[in-house]
C-alpha positions as CSV (number, residue, x, y, z in Angstrom):
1,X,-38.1,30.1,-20.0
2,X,-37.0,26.7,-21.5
3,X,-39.3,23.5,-22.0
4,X,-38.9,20.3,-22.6
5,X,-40.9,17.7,-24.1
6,X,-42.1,13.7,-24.0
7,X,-38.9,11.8,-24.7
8,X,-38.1,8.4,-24.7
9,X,-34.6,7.5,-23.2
10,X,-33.9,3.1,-22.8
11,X,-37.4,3.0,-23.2
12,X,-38.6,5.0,-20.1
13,X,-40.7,8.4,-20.6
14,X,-39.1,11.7,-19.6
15,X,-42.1,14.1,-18.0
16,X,-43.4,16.9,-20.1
17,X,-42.7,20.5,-18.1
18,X,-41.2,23.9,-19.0
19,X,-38.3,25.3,-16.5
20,X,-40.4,28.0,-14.7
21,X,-39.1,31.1,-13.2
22,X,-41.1,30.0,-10.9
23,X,-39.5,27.0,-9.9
24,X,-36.2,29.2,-10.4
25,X,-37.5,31.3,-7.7
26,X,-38.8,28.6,-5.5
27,X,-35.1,27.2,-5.8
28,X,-33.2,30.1,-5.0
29,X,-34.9,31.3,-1.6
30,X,-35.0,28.0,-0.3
31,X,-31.2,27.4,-1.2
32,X,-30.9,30.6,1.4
33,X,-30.5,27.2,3.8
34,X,-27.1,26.9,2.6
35,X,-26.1,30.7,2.8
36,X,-27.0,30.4,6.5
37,X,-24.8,27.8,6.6
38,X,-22.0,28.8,4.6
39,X,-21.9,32.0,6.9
40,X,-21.3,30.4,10.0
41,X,-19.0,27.8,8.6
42,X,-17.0,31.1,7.4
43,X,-17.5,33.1,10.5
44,X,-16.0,31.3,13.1
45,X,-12.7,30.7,11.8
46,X,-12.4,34.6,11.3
47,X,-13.6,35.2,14.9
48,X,-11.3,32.7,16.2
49,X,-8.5,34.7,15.2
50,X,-9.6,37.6,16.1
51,X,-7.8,39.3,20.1
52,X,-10.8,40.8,21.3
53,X,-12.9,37.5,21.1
54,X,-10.0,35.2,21.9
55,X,-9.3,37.7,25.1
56,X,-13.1,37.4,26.3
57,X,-13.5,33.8,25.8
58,X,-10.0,32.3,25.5
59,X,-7.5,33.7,27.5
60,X,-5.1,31.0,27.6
61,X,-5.1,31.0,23.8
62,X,-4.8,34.7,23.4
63,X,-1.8,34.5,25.6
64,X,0.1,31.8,24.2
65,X,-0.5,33.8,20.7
66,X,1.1,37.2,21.9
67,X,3.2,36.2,24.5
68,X,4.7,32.7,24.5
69,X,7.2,31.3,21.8
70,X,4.9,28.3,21.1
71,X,5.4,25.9,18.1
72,X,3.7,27.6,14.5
73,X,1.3,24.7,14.7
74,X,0.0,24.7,18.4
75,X,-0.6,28.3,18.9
76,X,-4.4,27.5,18.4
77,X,-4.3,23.9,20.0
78,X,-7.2,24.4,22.6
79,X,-10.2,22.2,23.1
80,X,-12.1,25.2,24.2
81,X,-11.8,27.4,20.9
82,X,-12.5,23.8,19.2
83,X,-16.0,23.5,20.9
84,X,-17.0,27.0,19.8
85,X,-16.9,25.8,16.5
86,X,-17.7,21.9,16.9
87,X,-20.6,22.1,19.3
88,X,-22.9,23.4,15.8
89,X,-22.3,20.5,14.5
90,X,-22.9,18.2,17.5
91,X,-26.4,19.6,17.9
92,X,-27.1,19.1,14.0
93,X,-26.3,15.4,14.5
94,X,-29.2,15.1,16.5
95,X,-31.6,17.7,15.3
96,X,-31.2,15.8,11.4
97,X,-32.9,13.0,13.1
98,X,-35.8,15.0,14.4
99,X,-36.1,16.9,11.0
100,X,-36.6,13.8,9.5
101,X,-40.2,13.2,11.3
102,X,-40.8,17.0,10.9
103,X,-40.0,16.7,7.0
104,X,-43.0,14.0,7.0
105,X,-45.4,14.9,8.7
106,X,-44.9,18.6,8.0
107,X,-43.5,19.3,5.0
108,X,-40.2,20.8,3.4
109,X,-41.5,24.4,3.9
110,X,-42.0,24.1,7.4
111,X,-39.0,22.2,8.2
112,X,-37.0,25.6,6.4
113,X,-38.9,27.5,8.2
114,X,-38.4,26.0,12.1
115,X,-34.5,25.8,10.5
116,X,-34.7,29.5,10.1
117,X,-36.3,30.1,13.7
118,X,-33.5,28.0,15.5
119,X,-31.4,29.9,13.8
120,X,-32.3,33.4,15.0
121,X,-32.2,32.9,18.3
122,X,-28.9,31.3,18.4
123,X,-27.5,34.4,16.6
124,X,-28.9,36.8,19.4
125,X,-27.4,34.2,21.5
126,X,-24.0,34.2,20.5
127,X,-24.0,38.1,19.1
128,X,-24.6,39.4,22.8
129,X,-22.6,36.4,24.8
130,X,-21.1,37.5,28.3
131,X,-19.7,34.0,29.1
132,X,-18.9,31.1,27.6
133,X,-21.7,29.1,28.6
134,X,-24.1,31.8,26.4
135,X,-22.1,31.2,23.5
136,X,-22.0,27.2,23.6
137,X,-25.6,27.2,24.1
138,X,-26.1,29.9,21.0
139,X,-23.7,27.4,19.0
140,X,-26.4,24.1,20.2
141,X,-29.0,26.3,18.8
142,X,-27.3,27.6,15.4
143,X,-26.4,23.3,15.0
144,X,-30.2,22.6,15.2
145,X,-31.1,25.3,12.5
146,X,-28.0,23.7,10.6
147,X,-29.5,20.2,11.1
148,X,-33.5,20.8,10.1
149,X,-32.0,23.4,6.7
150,X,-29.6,20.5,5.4
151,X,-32.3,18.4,5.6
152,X,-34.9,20.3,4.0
153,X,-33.8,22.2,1.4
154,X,-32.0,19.6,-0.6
155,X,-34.5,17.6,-0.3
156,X,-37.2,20.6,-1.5
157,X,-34.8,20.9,-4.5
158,X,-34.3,17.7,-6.1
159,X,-38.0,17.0,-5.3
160,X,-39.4,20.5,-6.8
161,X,-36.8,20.1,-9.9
162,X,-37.2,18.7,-13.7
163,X,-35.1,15.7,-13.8
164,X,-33.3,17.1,-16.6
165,X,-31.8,20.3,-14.5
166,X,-32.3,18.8,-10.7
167,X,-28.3,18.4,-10.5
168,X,-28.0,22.2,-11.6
169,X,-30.7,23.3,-9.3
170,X,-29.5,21.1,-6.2
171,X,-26.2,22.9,-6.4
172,X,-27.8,26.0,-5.8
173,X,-27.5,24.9,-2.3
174,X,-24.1,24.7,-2.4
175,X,-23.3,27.8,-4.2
176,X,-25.2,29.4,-1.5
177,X,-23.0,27.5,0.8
178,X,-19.4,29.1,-1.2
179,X,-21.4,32.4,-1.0
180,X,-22.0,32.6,2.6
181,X,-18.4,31.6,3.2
182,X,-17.2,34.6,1.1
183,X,-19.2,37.4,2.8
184,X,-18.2,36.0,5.7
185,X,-15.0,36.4,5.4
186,X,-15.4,39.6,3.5
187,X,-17.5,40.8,6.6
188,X,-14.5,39.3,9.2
189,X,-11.5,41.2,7.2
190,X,-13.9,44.3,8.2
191,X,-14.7,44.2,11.9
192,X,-11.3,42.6,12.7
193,X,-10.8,46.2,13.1
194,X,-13.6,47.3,15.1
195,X,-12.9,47.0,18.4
196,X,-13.7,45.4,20.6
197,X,-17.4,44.8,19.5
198,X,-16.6,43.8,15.8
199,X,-16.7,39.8,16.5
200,X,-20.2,41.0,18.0
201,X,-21.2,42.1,14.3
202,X,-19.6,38.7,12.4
203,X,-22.0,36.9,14.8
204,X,-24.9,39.0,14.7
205,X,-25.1,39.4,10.7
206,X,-25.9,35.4,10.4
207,X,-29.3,36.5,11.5
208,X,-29.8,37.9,8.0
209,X,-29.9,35.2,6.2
210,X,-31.9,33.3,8.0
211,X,-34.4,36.2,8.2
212,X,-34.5,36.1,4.2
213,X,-34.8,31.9,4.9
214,X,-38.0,32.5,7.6
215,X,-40.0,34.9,5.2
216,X,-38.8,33.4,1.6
217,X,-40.5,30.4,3.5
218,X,-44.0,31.8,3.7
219,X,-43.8,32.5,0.0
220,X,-42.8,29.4,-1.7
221,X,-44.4,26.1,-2.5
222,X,-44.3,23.0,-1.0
223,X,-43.2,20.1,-3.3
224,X,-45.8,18.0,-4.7
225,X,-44.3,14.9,-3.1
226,X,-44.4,16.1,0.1
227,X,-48.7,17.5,-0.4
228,X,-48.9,13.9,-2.1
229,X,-47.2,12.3,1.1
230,X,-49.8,13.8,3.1
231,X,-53.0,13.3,1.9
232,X,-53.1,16.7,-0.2
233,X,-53.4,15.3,-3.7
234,X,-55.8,17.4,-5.0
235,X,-52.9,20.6,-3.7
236,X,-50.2,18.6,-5.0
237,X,-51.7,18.4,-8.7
238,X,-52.8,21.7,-9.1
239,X,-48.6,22.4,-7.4
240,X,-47.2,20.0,-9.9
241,X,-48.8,22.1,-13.1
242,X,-48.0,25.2,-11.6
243,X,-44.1,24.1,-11.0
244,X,-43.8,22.7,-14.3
245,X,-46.1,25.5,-16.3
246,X,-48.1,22.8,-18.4
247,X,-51.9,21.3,-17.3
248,X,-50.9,18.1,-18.8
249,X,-48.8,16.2,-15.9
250,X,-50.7,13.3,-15.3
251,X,-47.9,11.0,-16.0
252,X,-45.7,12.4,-13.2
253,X,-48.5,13.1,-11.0
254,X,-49.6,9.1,-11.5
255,X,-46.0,8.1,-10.7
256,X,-45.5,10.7,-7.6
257,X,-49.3,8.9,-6.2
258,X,-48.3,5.5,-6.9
259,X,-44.7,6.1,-5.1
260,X,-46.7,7.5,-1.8
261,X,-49.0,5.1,-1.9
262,X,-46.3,2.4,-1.5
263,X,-44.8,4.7,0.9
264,X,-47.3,5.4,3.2
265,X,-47.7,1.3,3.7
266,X,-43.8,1.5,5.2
267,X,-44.7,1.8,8.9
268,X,-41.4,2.0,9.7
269,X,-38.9,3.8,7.4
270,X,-35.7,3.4,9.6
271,X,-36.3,0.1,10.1
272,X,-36.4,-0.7,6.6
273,X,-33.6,1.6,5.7
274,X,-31.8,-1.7,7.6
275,X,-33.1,-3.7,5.1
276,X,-31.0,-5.5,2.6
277,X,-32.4,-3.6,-0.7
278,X,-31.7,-0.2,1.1
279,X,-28.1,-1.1,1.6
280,X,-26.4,0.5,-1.8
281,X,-28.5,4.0,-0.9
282,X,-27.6,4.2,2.4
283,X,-23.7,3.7,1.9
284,X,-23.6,6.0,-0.7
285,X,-25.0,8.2,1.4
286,X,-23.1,8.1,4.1
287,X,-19.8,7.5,2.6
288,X,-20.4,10.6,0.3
289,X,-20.1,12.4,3.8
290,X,-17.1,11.1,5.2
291,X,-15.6,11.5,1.8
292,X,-16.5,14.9,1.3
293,X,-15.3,16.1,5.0
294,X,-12.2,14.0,4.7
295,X,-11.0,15.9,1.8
296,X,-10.0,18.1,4.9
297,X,-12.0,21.5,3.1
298,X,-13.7,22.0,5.8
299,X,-10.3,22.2,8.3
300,X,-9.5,25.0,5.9
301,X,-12.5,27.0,5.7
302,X,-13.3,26.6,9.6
303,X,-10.0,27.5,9.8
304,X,-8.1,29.7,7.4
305,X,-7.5,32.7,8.4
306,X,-5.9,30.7,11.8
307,X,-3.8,28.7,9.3
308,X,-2.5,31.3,7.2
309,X,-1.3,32.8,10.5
310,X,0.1,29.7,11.2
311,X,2.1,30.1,8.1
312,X,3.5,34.0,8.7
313,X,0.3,36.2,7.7
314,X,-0.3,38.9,9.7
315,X,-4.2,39.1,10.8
316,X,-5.3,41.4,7.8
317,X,-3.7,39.7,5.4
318,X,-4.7,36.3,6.6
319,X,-8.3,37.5,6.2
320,X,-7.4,38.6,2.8
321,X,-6.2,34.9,1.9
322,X,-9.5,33.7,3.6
323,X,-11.5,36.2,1.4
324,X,-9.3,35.0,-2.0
325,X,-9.7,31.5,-1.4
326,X,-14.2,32.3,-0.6
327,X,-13.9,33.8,-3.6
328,X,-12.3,31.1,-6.2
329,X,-15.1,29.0,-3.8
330,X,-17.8,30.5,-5.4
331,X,-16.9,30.7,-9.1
332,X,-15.8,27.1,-9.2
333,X,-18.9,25.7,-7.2
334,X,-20.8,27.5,-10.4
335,X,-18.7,25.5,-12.7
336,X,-20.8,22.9,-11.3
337,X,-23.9,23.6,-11.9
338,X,-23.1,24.3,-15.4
339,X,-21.2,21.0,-16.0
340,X,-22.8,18.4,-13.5
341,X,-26.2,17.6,-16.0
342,X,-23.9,17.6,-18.9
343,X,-20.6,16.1,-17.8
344,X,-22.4,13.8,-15.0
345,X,-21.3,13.1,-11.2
346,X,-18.3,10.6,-11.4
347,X,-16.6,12.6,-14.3
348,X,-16.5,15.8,-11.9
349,X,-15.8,13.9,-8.7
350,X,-12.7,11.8,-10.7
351,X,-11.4,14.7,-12.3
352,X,-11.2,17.1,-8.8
353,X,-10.1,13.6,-6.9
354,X,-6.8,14.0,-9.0
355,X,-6.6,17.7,-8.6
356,X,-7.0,18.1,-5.1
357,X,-4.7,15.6,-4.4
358,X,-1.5,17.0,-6.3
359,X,-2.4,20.5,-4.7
360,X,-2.9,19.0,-0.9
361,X,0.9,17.1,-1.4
362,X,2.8,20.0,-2.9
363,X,1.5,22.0,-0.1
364,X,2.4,19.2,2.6
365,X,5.6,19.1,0.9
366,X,6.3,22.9,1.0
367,X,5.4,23.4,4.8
368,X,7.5,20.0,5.9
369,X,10.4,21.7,3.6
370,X,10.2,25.4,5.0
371,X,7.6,25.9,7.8
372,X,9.3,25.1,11.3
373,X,8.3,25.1,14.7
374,X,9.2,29.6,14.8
375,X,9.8,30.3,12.1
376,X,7.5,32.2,9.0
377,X,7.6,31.3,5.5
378,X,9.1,33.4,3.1
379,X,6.9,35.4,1.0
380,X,7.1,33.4,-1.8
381,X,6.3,30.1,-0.6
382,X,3.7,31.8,1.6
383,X,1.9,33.0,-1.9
384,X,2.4,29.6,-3.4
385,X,0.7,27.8,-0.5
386,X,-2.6,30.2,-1.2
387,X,-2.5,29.5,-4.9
388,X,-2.2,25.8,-4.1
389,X,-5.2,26.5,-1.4
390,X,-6.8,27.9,-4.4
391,X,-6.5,25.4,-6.7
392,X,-7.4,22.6,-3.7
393,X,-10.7,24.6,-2.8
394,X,-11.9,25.2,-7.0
395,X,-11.6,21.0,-7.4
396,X,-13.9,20.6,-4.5
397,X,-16.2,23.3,-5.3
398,X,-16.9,22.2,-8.3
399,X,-16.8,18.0,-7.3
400,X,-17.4,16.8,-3.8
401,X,-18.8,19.6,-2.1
402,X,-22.4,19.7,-4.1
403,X,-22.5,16.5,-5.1
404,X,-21.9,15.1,-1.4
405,X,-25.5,16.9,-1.3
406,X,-27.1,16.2,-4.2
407,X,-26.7,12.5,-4.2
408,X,-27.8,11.2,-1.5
409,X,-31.2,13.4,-2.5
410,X,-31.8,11.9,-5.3
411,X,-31.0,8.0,-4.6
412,X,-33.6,7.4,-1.9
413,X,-37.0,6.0,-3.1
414,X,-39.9,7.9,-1.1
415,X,-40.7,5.7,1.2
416,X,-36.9,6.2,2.7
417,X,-36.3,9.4,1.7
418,X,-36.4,11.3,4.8
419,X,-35.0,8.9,6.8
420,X,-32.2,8.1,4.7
421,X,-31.6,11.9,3.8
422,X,-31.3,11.9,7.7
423,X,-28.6,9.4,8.0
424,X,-26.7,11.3,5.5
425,X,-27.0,15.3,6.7
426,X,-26.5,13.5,10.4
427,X,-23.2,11.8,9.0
428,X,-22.1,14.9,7.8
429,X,-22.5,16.5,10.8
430,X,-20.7,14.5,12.7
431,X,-17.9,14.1,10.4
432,X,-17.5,17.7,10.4
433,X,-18.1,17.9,14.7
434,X,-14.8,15.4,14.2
435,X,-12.8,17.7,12.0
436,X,-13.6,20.9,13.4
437,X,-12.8,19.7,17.4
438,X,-9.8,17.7,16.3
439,X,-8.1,19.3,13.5
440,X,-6.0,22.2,15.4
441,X,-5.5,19.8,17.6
442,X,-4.1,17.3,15.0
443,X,-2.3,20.0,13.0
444,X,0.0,20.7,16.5
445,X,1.0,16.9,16.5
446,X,1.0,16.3,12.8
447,X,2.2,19.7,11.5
448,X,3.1,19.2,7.7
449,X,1.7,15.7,7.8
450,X,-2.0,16.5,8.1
451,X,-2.1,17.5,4.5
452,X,-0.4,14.1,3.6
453,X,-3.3,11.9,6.0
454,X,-5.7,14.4,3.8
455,X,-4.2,13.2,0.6
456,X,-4.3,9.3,1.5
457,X,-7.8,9.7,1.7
458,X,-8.4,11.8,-1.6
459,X,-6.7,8.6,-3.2
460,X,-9.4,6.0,-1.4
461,X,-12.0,8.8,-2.4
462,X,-11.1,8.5,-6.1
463,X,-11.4,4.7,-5.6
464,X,-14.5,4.3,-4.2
465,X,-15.3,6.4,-7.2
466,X,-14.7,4.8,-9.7
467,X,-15.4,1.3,-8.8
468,X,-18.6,1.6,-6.4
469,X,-20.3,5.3,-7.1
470,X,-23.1,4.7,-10.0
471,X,-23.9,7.7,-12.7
472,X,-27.5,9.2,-11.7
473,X,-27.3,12.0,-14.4
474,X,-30.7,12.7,-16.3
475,X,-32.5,9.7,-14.1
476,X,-35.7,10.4,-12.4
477,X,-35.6,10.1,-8.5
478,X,-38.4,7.2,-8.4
479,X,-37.0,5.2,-10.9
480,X,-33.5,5.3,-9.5
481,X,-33.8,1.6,-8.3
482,X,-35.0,0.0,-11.7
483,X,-32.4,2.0,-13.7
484,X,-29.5,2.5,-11.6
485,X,-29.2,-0.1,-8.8
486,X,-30.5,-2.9,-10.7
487,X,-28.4,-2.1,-13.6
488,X,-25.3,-1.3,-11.5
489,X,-22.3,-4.4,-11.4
490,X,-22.1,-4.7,-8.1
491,X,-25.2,-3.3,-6.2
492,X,-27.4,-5.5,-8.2
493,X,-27.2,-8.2,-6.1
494,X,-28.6,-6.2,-3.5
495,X,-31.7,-5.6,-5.2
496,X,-32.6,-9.5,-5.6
497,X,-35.4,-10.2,-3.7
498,X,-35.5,-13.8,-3.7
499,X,-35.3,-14.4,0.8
500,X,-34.9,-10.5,1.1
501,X,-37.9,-9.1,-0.3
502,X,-38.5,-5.7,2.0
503,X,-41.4,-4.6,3.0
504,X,-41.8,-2.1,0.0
505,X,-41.1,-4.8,-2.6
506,X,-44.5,-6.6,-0.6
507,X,-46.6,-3.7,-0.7
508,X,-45.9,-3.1,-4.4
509,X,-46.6,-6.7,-4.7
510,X,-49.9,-6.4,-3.3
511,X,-50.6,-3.2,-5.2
512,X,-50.0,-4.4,-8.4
């Protein structure tokens, strides 16, 4: 495949490596992390929709579908049916913390791998649930596979990636992501019909991918900053040549040493994440999260085929929206790993910013105009809302959606990588526990309006953008802080040290 040679860019040297099929290979298994996830995030809004599983576990909800005239937006409105989709998420608030000291002291690989494990035995959980309580504590252990993946694998990516493809191959975890969504709700449109065990077969196929996750897991590398990290240098060299196909790495390999070597001297990594110097990373990191669930995609894919119910589609054909819009999900999010290491970050978060936002108020606009309380929309508005959908779900896919994971992965410095990686997937998590309890909830009292409260923050999104969000395109991960954040207008003042030196800024001191 490809190389690359020894460049000199503003007068810092680009490492020599080839893209390997290996590290291709490496990539794509361990982006199986977010195929597991996309799956589930797909999943349950088709099983939440579906009579058999609604008349097993929710009852009340079932009833009010069939039987009572409720309001278009409140037939769904139950706390219940919101746990069985937010509870994931609670558990992965929790379990990004602990993946953080398994990451360390463990490595990527094994972190997948535990991710994977979780994983299984919430799927045989929730696929052969009698009672509620089974299928809450299924959901717990699904979040904690959820929590140690989105943890890992990014991290495993930008780490195992030459810097001059690591956005491209970071968004493999994404695409992954749009993928699972899709054959979930290919797989839902299918055993809608299989009664009254077909919900049973949604559930149950998530355990595939996370087989393919548990055994790609054994085969793989670990990164050469996580053998470095611990103690395995000698591993992590003879890795390093074998991930980049050359013998002659020493330059990286030097720079990789002398980054854990500082590292290993921070005793206390979330203690010094507090630190004043750390500041820019970590609220990047976590605003990238709230951002990116407060686009509201994710109360559309949790949700869609209950929303295009909401809007007059009868169940098959509100599957087949759900299925249109996974699909549009996947090509776009591939748009993005062509453009982001050519275009850049801010050009593709800008441009979908201004997309996203004219599609979520013409769609606001259309269901305030024509959606009332019992009434359906008329065919042609109805098809005009999924284009809109469409359109809304291509901008994100190819903006917010991998990039909200891919940088926050590649801003940390080593010595706070894991931890701040953990502050991020945790933020995440519990912006998306927020959206997925709330949001049918908040569509019943809002109706039409949510999309407007969506919009609002799509134009503080673009903002934040454009004034506070620095360009990391083409810039090696451990010289992020000399070349970005000490170059950057307004973070540099956060990287003086004079009275705030942190405990990394005394250690290279000391080392030099």
């Amino acid at each position: 495949m490809g190389g690359f040679g020894t460049s000199t860019t503003a007068g810092h040297v680009e490492f020599e490596g080839k893209i390997t099929r290996y590290v291709v290979l490496c990539s794509i298994v361990a982006a199986t992390g977010g195929l597991m996830f996309g799956y589930d995030i797909g999943i349950s809004g088709g099983v939440t929709a579906m009579d058999d599983f609604l008349e097993k576990f929710f009852h009340e909800v079932y009833v009010k579908k069939h039987e009572v005239k409720e309001s278009n937006y409140c037939k769904y409105d139950n706390q219940g049916l919101q746990l069985f989709t937010s509870s994931l998420y609670l558990a992965a608030i929790v379990a990004s913390f602990f993946a953080s000291k398994v990451c360390t002291n463990y490595g990527r690989r094994f972190t997948m791998r535990s991710a994977s494990l979780f994983f299984l035995l919430g799927v045989a959980l929730d696929a052969g649930a009698m009672n509620l309580p089974m299928l809450i504590i299924g959901r717990i252990l699904l979040g904690m596979g959820v929590g140690f993946a989105n943890h890992a694998v990014p991290l495993f990516l930008s780490e195992i990636a030459p810097v001059r493809i690591r956005g491209g191959l970071n968004i493999l975890f994404q695409l992954q992501v749009t993928i699972g969504i899709f054959i979930a709700n290919i797989v839902n449109y299918f055993t809608s019909n299989l009664h009254p065990w077909g919900w049973r077969l949604s559930l149950g196929l998530a355990g595939v991918p996370a087989s393919i996750l548990c055994i790609g897991s054994l085969l793989i590398t670990e990164t050469p900053t996580s053998l470095i990290e611990r103690q395995k240098k000698d591993e992590g060299l003879e890795t390093l040549k074998k991930i980049r196909g050359i013998d002659n790495v020493n330059a990286e390999f030097e720079e990789l040493v002398h980054a854990s070597e500082m590292a290993s001297q921070v005793k206390r990594p979330f203690r010094n994440l507090m630190k004043r110097n750390s500041r820019p990373q970590l609220i990047i990191a976590i605003a990238m999260q709230v951002f990116q669930q407060f686009t509201g995609i994710n109360a559309i894919m949790f949700y869609s085929p209950v929303l295009f119910q909401t809007m007059g589609f009868k169940n098959d054909a509100s599957l087949l929206s759900a299925v249109i819009t996974g699909l549009v999900n996947v090509f776009s999010t591939i748009v993005a790993v062509v453009l982001v290491d050519k275009v850049g970050r801010r050009v593709l978060l800008l441009q979908a910013c201004a997309q996203m936002l004219i599609a979520q108020t013409i769609i606001g606009g259309i269901l305030a105009a024509k959606l009332h309380d019992l009434n359906s929309l008329d065919r042609g508005w109805a098809l005009a809302v999924v284009v809109l959908v469409c359109i809304y779900v291509s901008g994100f896919a190819w903006s917010w959606g991998p990039l909200g994971w891919l940088i926050p992965s590649e801003t940390f410095p080593l010595e706070t990588r894991t931890a701040g990686y953990a502050f991020a997937v945790s933020s995440n998590m519990f912006m998306t526990f927020l959206i997925a309890q709330a949001f049918l909830s908040t569509l019943c009292h809002m109706k039409a309006g949510i999309f407007f409260f969506f919009a609002v923050w799509i134009v503080i999104m673009a903002l934040f953008t454009l004034f506070l969000l620095p360009e990391t395109k083409g810039v090696p991960i451990d010289e992020m802080t000399e070349r970005v954040w000490k170059q950057h207008k307004y973070w540099k003042r956060f990287m003086d040290d004079d009275g705030n030196q942190t405990e990394l800024s005394k250690v290279e001191n000391q080392l030099s």
